[in-house]
Kinemage of the C-alpha trace (Angstrom):
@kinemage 1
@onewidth
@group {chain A} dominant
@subgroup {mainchain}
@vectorlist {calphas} color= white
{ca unk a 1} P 13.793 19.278 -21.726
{ca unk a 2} L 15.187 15.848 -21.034
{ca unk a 3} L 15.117 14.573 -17.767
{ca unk a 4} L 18.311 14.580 -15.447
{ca unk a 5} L 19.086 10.506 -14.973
{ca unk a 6} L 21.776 10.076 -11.887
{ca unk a 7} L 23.791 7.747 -13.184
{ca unk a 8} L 25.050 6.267 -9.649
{ca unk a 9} L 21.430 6.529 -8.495
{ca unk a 10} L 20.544 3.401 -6.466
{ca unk a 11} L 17.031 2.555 -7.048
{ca unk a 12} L 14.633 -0.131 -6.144
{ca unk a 13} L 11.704 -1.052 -7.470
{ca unk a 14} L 8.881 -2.370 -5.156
{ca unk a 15} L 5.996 -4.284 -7.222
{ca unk a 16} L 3.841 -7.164 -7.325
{ca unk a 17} L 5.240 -10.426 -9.029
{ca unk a 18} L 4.014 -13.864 -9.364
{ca unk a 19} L 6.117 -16.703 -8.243
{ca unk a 20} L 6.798 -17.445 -11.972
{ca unk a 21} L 7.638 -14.202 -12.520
{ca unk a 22} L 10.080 -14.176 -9.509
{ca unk a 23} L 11.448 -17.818 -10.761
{ca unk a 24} L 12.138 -16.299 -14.234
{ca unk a 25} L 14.354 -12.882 -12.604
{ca unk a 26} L 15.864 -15.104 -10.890
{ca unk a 27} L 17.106 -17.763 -13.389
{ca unk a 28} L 17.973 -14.736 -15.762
{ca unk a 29} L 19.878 -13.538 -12.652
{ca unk a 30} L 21.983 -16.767 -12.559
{ca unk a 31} L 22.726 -16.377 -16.155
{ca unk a 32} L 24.486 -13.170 -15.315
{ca unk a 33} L 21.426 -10.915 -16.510
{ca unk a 34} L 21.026 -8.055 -14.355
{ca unk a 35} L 17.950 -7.282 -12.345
{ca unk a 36} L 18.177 -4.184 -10.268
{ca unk a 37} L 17.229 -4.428 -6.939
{ca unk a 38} L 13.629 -5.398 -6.244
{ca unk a 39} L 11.140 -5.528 -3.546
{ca unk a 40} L 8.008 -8.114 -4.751
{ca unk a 41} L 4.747 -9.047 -3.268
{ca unk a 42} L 3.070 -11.519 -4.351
{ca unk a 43} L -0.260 -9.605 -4.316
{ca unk a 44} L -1.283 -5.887 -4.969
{ca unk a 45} L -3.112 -6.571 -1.310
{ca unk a 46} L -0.877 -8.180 0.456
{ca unk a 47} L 1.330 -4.827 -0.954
{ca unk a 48} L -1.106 -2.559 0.628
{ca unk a 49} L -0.969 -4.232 3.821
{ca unk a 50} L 2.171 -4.043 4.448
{ca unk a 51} L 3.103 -0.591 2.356
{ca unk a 52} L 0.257 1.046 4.463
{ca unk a 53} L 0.284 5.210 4.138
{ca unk a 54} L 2.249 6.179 7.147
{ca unk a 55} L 4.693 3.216 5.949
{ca unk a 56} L 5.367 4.927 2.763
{ca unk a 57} L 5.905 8.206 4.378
{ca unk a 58} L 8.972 6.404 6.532
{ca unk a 59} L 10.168 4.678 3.033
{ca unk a 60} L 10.016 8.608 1.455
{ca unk a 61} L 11.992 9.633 5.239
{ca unk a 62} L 14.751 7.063 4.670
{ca unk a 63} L 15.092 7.047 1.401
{ca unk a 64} L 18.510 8.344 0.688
{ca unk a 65} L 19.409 9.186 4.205
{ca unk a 66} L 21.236 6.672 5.614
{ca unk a 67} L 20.928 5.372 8.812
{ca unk a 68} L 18.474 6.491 11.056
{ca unk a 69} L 17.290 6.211 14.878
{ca unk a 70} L 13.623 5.353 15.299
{ca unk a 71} L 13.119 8.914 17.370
{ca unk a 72} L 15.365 10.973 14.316
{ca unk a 73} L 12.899 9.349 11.633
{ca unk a 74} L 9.718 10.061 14.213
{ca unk a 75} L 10.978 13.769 14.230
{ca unk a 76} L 11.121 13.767 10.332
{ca unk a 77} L 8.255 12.420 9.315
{ca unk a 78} L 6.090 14.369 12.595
{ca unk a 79} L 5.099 11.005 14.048
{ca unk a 80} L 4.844 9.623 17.593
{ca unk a 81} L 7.758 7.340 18.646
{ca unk a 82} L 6.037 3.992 19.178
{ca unk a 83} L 3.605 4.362 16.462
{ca unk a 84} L 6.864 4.922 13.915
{ca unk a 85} L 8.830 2.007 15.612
{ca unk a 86} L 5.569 -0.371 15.197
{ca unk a 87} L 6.007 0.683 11.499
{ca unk a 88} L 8.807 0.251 10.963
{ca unk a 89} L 8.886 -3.465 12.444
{ca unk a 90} L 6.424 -4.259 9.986
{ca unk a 91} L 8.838 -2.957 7.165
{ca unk a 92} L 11.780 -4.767 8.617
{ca unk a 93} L 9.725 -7.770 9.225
{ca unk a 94} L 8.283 -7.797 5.641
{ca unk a 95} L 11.845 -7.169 4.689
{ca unk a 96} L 11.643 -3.821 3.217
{ca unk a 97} L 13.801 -2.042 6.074
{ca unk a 98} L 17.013 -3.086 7.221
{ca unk a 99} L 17.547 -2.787 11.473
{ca unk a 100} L 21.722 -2.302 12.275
{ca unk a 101} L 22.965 -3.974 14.652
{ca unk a 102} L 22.215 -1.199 16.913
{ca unk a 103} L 18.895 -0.433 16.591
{ca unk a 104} L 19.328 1.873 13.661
{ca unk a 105} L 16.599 1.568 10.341
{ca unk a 106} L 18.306 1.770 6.612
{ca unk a 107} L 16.657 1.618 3.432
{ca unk a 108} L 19.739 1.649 1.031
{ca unk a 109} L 18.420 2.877 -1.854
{ca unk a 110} L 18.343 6.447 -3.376
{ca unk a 111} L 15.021 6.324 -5.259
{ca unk a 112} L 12.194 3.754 -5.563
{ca unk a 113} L 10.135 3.005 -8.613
{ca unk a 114} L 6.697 1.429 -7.836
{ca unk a 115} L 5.157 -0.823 -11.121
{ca unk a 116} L 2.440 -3.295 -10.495
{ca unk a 117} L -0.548 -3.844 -13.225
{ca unk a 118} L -4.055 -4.478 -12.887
{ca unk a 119} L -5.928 -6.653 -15.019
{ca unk a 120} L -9.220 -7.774 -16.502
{ca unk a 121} L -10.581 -10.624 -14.765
């Protein structure tokens, strides 16, 4: 069986690109070459830094729910309070996040694709 593909299904894709690799999405972007929606880091370490465990199980929380208060997305994902808001700082900060204007955390996306390589030295 095939899968199901949503067709209004907003999906990101977090990776790690290069800053050529970034230049080139971009210029193709310009030229009125669609991207999709992207989330880069420039290293698969840097990535891990910042997309720590407990980090990805906020991304999983928010994914597809909206707007959320820091104590709502503590009580989904079984956290404490101030270890989730620390988290999700970072994410904001990185700019992976969004904060509202009033205090709330979105991540506007319905699904998220991770694709990074690893290579031979």
């Amino acid at each position: 069986m095939w899968p199901v593909c949503e067709v209004n299904m907003k999906t990101v894709t977090i990776g790690v690109s290069s800053i050529e690799d970034t230049t080139r999405r971009m210029k193709a972007a310009f030229r009125g070459k669609p991207q999709g929606a992207r989330i880069s880091f420039v290293s698969i370490e840097l990535m891990w830094r910042v997309m720590t465990p407990n980090r990805w199980g906020l991304i999983e929380a928010l994914t597809g729910a909206g707007e959320l208060g820091v104590r709502e997305l503590a009580r989904r994902v079984g956290r404490d309070v101030r270890a989730v808001h620390a988290d999700a700082q970072a994410l904001a900060k990185a700019g992976v996040i969004d904060k509202t204007d009033d205090g709330k955390l979105s991540f506007p996306y319905d699904a998220v694709h991770v694709d990074f390589m690893v290579k031979a030295a």
